[in-house]
C-alpha positions in Angstrom: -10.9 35.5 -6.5 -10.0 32.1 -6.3 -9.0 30.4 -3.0 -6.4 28.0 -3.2 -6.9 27.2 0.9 -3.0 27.0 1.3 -2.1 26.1 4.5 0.3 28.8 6.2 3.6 28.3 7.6 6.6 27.0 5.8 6.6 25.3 2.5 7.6 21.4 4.4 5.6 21.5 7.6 2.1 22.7 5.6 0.6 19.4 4.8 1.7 18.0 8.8 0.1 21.5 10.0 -3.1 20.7 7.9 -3.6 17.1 8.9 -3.0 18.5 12.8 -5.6 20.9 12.3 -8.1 20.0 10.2 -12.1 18.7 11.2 -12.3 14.6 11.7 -15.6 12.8 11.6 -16.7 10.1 14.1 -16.6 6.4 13.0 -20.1 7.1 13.9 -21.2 9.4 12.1 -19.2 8.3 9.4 -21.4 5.3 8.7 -24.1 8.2 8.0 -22.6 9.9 5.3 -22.4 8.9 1.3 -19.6 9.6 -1.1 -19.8 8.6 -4.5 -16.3 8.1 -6.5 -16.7 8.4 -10.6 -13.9 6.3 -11.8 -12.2 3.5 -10.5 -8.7 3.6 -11.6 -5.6 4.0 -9.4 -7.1 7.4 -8.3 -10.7 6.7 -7.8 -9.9 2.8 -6.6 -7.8 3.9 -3.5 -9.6 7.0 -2.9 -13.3 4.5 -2.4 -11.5 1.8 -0.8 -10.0 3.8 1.5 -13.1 5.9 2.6 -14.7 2.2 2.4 -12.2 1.5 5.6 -12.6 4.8 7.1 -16.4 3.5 7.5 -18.0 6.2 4.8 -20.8 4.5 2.8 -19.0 4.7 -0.8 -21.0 3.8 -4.4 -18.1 3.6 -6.5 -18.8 3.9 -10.6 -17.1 3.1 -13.8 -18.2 3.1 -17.7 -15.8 -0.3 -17.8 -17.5 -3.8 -16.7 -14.9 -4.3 -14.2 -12.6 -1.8 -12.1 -9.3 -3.8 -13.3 -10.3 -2.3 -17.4 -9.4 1.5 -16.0 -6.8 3.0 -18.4 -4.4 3.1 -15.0 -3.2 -0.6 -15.9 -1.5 0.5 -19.1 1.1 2.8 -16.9 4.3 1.0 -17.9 7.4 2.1 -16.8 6.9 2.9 -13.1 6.0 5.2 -10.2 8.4 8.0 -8.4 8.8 7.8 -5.0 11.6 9.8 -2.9 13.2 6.9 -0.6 16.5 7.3 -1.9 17.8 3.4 -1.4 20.5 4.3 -3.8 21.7 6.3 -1.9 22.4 9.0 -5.0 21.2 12.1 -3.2 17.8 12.1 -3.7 15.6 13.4 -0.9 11.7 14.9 -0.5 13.1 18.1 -1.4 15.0 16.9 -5.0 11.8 14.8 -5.8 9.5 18.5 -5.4 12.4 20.2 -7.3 12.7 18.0 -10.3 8.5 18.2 -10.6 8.3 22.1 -10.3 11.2 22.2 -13.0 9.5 20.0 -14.7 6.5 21.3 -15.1 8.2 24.7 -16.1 7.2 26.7 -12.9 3.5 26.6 -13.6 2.5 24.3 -10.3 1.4 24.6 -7.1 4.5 24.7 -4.8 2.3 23.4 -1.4 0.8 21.0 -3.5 3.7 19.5 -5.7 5.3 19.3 -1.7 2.4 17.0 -0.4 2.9 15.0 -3.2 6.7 14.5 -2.9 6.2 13.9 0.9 3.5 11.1 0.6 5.2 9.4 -2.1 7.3 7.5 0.4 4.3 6.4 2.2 2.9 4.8 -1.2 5.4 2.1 -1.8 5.5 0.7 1.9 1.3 0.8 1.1 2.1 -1.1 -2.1 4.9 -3.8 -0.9 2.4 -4.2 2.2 -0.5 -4.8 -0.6 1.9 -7.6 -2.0 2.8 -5.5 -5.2 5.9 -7.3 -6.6 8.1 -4.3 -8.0 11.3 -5.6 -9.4 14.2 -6.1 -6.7 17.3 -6.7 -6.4 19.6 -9.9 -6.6 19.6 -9.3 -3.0 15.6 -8.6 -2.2 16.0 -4.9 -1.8 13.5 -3.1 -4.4 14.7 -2.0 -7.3 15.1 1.7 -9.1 15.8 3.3 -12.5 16.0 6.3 -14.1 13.3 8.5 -16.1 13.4 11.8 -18.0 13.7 15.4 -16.0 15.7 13.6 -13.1 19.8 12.7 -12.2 19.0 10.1 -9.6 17.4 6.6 -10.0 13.7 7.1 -8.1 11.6 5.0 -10.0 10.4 1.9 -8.6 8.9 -0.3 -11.2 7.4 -4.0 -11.4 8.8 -5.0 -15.6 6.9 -3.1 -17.7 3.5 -3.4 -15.9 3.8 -1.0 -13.4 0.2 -0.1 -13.5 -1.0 -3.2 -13.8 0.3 -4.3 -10.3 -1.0 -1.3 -8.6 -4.5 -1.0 -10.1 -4.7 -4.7 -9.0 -3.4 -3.7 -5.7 -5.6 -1.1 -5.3 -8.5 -3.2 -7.1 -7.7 -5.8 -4.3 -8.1 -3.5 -1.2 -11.4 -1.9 -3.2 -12.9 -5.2 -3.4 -12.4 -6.5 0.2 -14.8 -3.1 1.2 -17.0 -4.4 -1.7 -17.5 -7.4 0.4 -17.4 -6.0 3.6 -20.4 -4.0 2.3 -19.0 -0.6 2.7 -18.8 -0.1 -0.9 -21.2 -0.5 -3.6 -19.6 -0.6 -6.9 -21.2 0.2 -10.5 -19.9 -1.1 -13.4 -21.0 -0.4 -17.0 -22.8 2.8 -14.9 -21.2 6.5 -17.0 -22.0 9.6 -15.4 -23.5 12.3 -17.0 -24.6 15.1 -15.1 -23.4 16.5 -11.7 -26.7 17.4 -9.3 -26.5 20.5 -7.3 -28.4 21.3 -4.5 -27.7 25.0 -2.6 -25.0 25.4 -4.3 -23.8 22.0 -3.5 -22.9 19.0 -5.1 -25.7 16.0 -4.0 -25.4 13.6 -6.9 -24.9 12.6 -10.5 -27.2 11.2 -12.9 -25.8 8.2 -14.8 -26.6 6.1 -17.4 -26.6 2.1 -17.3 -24.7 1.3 -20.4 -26.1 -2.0 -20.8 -30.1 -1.4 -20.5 -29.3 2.2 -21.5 -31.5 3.5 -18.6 -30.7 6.6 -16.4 -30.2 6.4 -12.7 -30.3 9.2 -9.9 -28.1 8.8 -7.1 -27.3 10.8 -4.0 -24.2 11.5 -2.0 -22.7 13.8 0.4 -19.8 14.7 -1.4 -19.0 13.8 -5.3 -14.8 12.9 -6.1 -14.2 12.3 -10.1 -11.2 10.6 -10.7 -11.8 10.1 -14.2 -8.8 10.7 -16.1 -7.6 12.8 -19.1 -8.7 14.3 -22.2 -5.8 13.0 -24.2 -8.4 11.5 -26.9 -9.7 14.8 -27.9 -6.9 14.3 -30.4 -8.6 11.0 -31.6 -5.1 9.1 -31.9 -3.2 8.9 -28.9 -2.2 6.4 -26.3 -5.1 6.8 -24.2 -7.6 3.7 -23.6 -10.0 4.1 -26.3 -12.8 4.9 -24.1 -11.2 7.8 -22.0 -13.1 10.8 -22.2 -13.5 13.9 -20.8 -17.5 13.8 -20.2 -17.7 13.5 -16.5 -15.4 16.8 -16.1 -16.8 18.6 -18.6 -20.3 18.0 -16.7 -18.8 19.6 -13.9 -17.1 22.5 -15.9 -20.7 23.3 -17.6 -21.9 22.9 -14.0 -20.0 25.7 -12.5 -16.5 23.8 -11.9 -13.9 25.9 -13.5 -11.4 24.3 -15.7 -7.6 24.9 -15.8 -4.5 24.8 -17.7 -6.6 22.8 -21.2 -4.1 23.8 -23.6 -1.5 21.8 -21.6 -1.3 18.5 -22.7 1.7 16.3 -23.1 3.4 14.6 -26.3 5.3 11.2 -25.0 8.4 10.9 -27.2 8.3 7.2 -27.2 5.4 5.6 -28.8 5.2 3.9 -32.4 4.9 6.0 -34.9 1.4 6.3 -37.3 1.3 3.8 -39.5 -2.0 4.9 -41.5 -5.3 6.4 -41.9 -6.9 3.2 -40.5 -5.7 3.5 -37.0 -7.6 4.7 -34.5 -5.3 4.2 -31.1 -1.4 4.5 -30.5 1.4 2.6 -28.5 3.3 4.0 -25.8 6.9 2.6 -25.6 7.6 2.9 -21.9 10.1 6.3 -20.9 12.0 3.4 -19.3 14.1 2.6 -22.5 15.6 5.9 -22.1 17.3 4.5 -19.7 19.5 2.2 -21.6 18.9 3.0 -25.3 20.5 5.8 -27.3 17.9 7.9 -29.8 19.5 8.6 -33.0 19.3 9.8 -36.7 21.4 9.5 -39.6 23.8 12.9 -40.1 22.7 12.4 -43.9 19.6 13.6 -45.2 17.1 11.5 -46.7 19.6 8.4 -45.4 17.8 5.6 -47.6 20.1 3.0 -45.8 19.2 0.7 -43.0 20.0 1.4 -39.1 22.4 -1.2 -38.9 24.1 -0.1 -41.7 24.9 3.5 -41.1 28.3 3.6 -39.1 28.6 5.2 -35.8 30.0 8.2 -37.4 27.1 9.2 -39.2 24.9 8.9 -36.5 23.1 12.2 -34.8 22.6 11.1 -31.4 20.8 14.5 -31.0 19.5 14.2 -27.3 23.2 13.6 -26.0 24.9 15.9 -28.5 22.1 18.9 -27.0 21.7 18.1 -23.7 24.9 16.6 -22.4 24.0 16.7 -18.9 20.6 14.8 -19.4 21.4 13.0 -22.6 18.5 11.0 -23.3 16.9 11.5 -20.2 15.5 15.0 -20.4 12.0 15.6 -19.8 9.1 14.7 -22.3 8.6 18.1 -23.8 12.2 18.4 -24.6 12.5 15.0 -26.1 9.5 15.1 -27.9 10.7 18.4 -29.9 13.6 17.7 -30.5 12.2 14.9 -32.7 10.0 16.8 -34.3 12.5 19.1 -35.5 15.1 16.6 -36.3 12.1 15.0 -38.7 11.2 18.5 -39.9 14.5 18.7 -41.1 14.0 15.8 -43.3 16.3 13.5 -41.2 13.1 10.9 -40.2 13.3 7.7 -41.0 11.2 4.9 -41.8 9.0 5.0 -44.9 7.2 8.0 -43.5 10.2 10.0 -42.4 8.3 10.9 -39.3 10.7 8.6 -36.8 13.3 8.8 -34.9 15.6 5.7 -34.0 15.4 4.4 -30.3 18.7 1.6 -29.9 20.0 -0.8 -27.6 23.1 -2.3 -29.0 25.3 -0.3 -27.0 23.2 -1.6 -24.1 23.3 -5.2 -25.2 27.0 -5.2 -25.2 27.2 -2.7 -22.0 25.4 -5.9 -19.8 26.8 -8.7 -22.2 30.3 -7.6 -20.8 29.4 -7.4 -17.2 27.9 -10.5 -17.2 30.9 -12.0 -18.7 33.0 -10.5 -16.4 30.5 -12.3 -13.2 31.2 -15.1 -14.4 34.8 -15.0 -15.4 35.0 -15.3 -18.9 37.6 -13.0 -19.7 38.2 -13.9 -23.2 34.3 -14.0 -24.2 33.6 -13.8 -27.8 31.5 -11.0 -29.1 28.6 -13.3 -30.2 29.0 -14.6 -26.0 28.9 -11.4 -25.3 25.5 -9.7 -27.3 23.6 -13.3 -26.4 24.0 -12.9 -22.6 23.5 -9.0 -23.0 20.0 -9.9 -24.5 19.2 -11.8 -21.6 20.0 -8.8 -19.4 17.6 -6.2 -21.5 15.0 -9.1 -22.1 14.9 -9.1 -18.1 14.7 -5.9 -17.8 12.1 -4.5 -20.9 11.1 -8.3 -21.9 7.5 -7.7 -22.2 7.9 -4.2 -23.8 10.5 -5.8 -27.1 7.9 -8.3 -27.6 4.7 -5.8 -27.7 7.0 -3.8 -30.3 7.8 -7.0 -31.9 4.1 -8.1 -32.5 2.7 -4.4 -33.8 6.0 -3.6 -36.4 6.7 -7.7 -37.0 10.7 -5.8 -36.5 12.6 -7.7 -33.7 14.0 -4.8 -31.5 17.1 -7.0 -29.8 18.6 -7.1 -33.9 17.5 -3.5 -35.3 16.5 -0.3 -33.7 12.8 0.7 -32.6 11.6 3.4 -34.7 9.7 6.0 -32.4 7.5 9.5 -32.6 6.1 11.4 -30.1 2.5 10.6 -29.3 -0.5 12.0 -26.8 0.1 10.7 -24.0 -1.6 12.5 -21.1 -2.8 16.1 -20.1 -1.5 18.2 -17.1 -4.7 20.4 -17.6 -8.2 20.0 -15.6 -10.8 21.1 -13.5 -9.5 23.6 -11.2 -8.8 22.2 -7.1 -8.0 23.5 -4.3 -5.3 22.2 -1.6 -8.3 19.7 -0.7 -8.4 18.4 -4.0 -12.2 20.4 -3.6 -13.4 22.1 -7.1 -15.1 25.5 -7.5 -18.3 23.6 -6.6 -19.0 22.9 -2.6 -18.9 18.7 -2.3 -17.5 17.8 -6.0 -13.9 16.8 -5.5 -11.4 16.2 -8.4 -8.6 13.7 -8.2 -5.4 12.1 -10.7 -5.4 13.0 -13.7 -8.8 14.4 -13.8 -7.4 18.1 -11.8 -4.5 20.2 -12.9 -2.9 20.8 -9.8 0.4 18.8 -9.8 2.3 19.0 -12.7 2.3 22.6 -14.2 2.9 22.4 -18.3 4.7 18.8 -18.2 4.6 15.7 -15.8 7.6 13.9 -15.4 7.4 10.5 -16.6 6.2 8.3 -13.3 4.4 10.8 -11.5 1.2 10.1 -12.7 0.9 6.9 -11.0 2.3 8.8 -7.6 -0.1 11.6 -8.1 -3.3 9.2 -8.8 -2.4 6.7 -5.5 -1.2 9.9 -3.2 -4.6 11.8 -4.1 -6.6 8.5 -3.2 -4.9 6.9 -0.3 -3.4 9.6 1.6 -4.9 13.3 0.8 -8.2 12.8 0.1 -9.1 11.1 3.3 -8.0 14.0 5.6 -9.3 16.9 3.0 -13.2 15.4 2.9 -13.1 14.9 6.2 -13.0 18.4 6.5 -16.1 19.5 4.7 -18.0 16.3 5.6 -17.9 17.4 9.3 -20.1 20.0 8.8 -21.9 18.1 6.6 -23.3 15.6 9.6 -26.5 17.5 10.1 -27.5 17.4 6.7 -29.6 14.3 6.0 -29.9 12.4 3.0 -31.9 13.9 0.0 -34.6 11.7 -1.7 -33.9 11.2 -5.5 -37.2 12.8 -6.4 -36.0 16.4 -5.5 -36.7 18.6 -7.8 -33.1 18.9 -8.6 -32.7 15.3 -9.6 -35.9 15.4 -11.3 -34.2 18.4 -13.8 -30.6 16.8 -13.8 -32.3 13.7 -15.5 -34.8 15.5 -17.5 -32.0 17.9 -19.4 -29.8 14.4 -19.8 -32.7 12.8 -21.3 -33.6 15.3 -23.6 -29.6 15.6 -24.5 -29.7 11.9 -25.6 -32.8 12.6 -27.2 -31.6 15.5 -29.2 -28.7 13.6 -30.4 -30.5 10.2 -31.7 -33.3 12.2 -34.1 -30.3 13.9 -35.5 -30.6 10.9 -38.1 -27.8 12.5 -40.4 -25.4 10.9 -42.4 -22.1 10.9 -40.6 -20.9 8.8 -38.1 -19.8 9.8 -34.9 -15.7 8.2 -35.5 -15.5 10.8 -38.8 -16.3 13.4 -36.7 -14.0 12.7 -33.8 -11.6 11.6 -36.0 -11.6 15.4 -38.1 -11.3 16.9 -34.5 -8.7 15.3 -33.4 -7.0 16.5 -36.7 -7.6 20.1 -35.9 -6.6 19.9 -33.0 -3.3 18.1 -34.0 -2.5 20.3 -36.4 -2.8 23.5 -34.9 -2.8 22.9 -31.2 -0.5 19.8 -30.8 3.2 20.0 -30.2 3.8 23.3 -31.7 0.8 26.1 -31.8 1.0 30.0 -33.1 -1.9 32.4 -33.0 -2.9 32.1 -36.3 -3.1 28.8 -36.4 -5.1 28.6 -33.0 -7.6 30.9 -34.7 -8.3 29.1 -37.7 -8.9 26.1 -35.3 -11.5 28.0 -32.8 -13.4 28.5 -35.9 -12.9 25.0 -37.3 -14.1 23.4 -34.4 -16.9 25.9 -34.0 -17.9 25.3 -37.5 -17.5 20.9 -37.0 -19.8 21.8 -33.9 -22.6 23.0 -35.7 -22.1 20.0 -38.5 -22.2 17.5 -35.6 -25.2 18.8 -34.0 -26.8 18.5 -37.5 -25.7 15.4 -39.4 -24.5 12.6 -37.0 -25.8 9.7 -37.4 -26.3 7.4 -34.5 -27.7 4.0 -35.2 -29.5 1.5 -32.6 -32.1 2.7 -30.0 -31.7 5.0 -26.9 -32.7 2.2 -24.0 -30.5 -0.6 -25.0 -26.7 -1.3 -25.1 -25.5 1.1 -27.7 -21.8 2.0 -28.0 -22.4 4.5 -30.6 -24.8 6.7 -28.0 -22.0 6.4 -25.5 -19.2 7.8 -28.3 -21.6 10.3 -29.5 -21.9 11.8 -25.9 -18.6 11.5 -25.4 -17.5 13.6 -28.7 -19.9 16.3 -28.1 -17.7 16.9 -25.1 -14.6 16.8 -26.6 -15.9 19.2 -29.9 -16.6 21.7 -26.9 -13.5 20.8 -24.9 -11.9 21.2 -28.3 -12.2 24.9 -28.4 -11.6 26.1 -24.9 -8.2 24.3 -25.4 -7.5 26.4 -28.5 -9.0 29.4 -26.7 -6.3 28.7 -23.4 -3.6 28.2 -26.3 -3.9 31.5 -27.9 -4.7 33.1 -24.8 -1.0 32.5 -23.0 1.2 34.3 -25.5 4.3 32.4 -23.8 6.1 28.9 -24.2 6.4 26.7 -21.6 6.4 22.8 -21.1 3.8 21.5 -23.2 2.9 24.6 -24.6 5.1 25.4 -27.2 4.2 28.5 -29.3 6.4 29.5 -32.3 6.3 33.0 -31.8 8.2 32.6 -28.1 11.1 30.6 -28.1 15.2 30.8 -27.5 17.6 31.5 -30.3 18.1 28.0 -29.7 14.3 26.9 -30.2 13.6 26.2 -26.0 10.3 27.4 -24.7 10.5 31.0 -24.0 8.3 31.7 -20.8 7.1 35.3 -19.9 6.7 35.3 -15.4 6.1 38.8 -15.4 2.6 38.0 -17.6 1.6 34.4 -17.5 2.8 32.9 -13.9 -0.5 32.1 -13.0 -3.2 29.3 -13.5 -5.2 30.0 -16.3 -8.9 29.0 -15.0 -11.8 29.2 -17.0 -15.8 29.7 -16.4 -18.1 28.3 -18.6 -20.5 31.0 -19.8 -22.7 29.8 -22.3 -22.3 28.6 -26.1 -18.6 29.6 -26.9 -17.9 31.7 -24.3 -16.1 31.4 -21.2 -14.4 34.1 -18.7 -10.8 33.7 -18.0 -10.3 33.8 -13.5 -6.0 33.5 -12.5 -4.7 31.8 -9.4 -1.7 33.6 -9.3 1.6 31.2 -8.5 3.4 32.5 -5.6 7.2 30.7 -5.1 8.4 31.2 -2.3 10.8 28.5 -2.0 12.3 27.7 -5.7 13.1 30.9 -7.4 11.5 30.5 -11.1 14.8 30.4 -13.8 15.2 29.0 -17.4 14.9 25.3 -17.7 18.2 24.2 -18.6 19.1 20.5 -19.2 22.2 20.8 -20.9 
């Protein structure tokens, strides 16, 4: 039986009755005991800088060659935060409602609370850090809008929102660099969790650049290393995010939860060809101000700006009146796909949707005008000082659309599809952010806990910072308390000695393979599979044919990659065919979840279960609970529920009309 460690008590005084009550460790004793944090994005960044401050001796670790490279920085559109300056009615308890909604009743209520609660204590830690969100004309910070929400939460800096926070939270990492209280690793990927008593003591990890394996110990292990979004090859995911270091853990002991949840963004720029090998996201910010769209004609051959306003489909608006184009991701994202199955795409693959912002451009054109007087403005007046507004606002985001397409977005319409974007699944935590395994800690992205079957859009930047600089550091405390006796354990344990013999002999395995196929190909036919039968839309037959699939592209792997170069040297190929094997695994037990939870809901969108008007179709009397699963051995696993009690928000229909 799983324990979630829920405090008790009611829903908004849990987390105030935890920190009250939970163990503390001396600053002295403190300087005694070693963490180690895999991953340095916003997640793993705050959490080691702020156990560096706390007085913890921290080894921090990432496969980048410098913490600023973490996939983090690409975050565009901003981070949620429950301060209601606009006074529009949002409050601590909106911000938890809109999440739980979001996510389709599949979350954590204690936890999804937390999170809403600390999220006001994350921008006064930013502003303080010198982050400059966006403000004002007056100084006061600035808000907008994203999907799954009616008030403006969002506080954003442009369209580099996670670029000014990683560097924030790069900035406080580096001054306990210096200060000596952390030791940082770049170019350092871990590849095996070490267990001691049950315990986790350590990882084993691999130098990337002299390709030679290192042992270390800690007290307590925290991974805050991401998503598994690139087990579909294309998606908008740096393109070395992997899922190795949890998938360590999983075949460690570490159950994992919720895989088949992953989210589509309905945003990004569409596929242009076989060559690619990554996506663009186009920030959820533009649903703010521009209208999505296809022609009422089928197979319109005309261009956007030359289909009137009556033959338009403004689908989002016409569906969900109340939300218009602001609905959450998993709505937006299929409803494009079924406008495009109905052969109303455009763009020369009929797999797009238009995103515009003419109405926009004249929208701020005219209240500009009307600052300055002009009450007899001319139209042209009017669009060129409109343009100035949006380029303001989304400046930085036209022109990365402008460079990929060589299509200028202030004179003709962005043409969008829905992309992989991130995944609400991962290894299972606790209320302590504490996995199935004693010591081993999962934060961000990397656990399943917040978001249920679809994050809102800017709550993954809340999630990662609230997890690192205000959860974790109460929550370790608590286990590391009784952890004060225990000293540290030499790197020749036996344990260590195993951990790095079975990773050797792994790497080994993998480079006298000597086949004839490269390690891309193979990732590249996964993430196919996985597209095709497990991606926006899934149904049991499908899902089977892909379990075998990827069972069958396993075996092929295992027997005809090729990996060029040498084991103990720098060797990108090693590093990609490590991290494939993972996914190929990851692969089925995604499929596996899939076809197990005969229900729809958020990201999970089987055919057989839906609304006579296509909405997901969930089943609470069957599948209200967290799907968990123990690795058993070679294709098998063992399904464990954590049923999901609500107490406070009474489960309904989503409804965004």
């Amino acid at each position: 039986m799983l324990n979630s460690k829920i405090p008790a008590g009611n829903l908004e005084k849990k987390w105030e009755e935890y920190k009250g009550h939970c163990k503390l460790v001396n600053p002295a004793n403190k300087r005694k005991l070693e963490v180690i944090v895999v991953g340095t994005g916003l997640a793993g960044a705050s959490a080691a800088a702020s156990l560096g401050e706390l007085g913890y001796k921290v080894k921090a670790f990432c496969f980048q060659d410098s913490p600023r490279r973490a996939h983090s920085i690409a975050a565009q559109g901003g981070i949620n935060a429950a301060k209601n300056y606009q006074n529009d009615g949002d409050s601590v308890f909106r911000l938890f409602y809109d999440t739980i909604k979001g996510g389709d009743y599949r979350a954590r209520e204690a936890n999804v609370h937390r999170l809403a609660e600390v999220s006001v204590n994350i921008i006064d830690q930013c502003v303080a850090q010198g982050v400059p969100f966006a403000r004002e004309y007056g100084g006061l910070l600035s808000n907008r809008s994203f999907g799954g929400t009616q008030v403006q939460r969002t506080f954003y800096a442009a369209g580099q929102t996670g670029q000014q926070l990683l560097i924030g939270a790069y900035q406080a990492l580096e001054r306990q660099v210096a200060l000596g209280n952390v030791k940082m690793y770049s170019r350092h990927e871990m590849l095996e969790v070490v267990k001691i008593d049950g315990k986790a003591r350590g990882i084993i990890a691999r130098d990337l650049v002299s390709g030679n394996l290192e042992k270390h110990f800690g007290h307590a292990v925290l991974l805050c290393t991401g998503g598994y979004g690139n087990v579909f090859y294309l998606s908008t995911n740096a393109m070395g995010s992997n899922v190795t270091a949890a998938w360590k853990a999983h075949r460690q002991g570490a159950l994992f939860s919720n895989p088949c949840f992953t989210q589509i963004h309905p945003t990004c720029i569409p596929v242009s060809g076989d060559h690619q090998s990554k996506l663009t996201l186009m920030s959820e910010s533009l649903r703010n101000d521009g209208r999505i769209w296809v022609p009422k004609n089928l197979n319109e051959t005309r261009k956007a700006v030359d289909i009137p306003e009556e033959e338009r489909d403004y689908y989002l608006e016409r569906r969900y009146p109340a939300f218009g184009n602001l609905v959450p991701r998993d709505v937006a994202s299929r409803a494009a796909k079924e406008r495009c199955d109905a052969g109303y795409g455009v763009g020369t693959s009929k797999q797009a949707v238009y995103l515009d912002y003419a109405a926009a451009i004249e929208r701020y054109g005219k209240i500009e005008a009307g600052k300055q007087g002009l009450e007899n403005a001319s139209k042209e007046t009017i669009i060129a000082m409109g343009k100035e507004v949006v380029k303001e606002k989304y400046g930085n985001l036209f022109d990365m659309y402008a460079k990929i397409t060589g299509e200028d977005p202030y004179e003709v319409p962005m043409r969008i599809y829905p992309a992989v974007h991130y995944t609400m699944g991962g290894l299972w935590v606790d209320y302590e952010l504490q996995t199935t395994i004693p010591g081993l800690y999962a934060l961000g992205e990397a656990n399943f806990s917040e978001h249920g079957a679809n994050r809102l859009g800017a709550s993954a930047l809340m999630q990662g910072l609230a997890d690192g600089y205000f959860v974790i550091p109460y929550t370790i405390g608590n286990y590391l308390a009784d952890e004060i006796y225990s000293k540290g354990v030499d790197t020749n344990h036996p344990a260590f000695e195993e951990a790095e013999k079975a990773v050797r002999e792994r790497i080994e395995k993998l480079m006298s393979i000597k086949g004839t196929q490269t390690v891309e190909s193979f990732h590249k036919r996964l993430g196919k599979i996985i597209w095709d039968k497990c991606g926006m839309a899934r149904n049991a037959e499908g899902l089977k044919q892909a379990i075998a699939e990827v069972q069958a592209l396993k075996k092929e792997f295992w027997s005809d990659v090729r990996i060029p170069g040498e084991i103990n040297e720098m060797n990108p190929e090693l590093d990609k065919a490590n991290r494939v094997a993972d996914f190929i695994e990851l692969g089925e037990l995604m499929c596996i979840d899939a076809l197990n939870r005969n229900e729809s809901c958020g990201g999970h969108f089987r055919e057989e279960y839906q609304t006579e008007d296509g909405e997901a179709l969930r089943d609470d009397e069957n599948f209200m609970y967290v799907a968990s699963w123990e690795f058993k051995g070679e294709h098998n696993w063992e399904l464990h529920k954590e049923e999901l009690k609500y107490e406070v928000i009474k489960p309904s229909q989503r409804n965004y009309k």
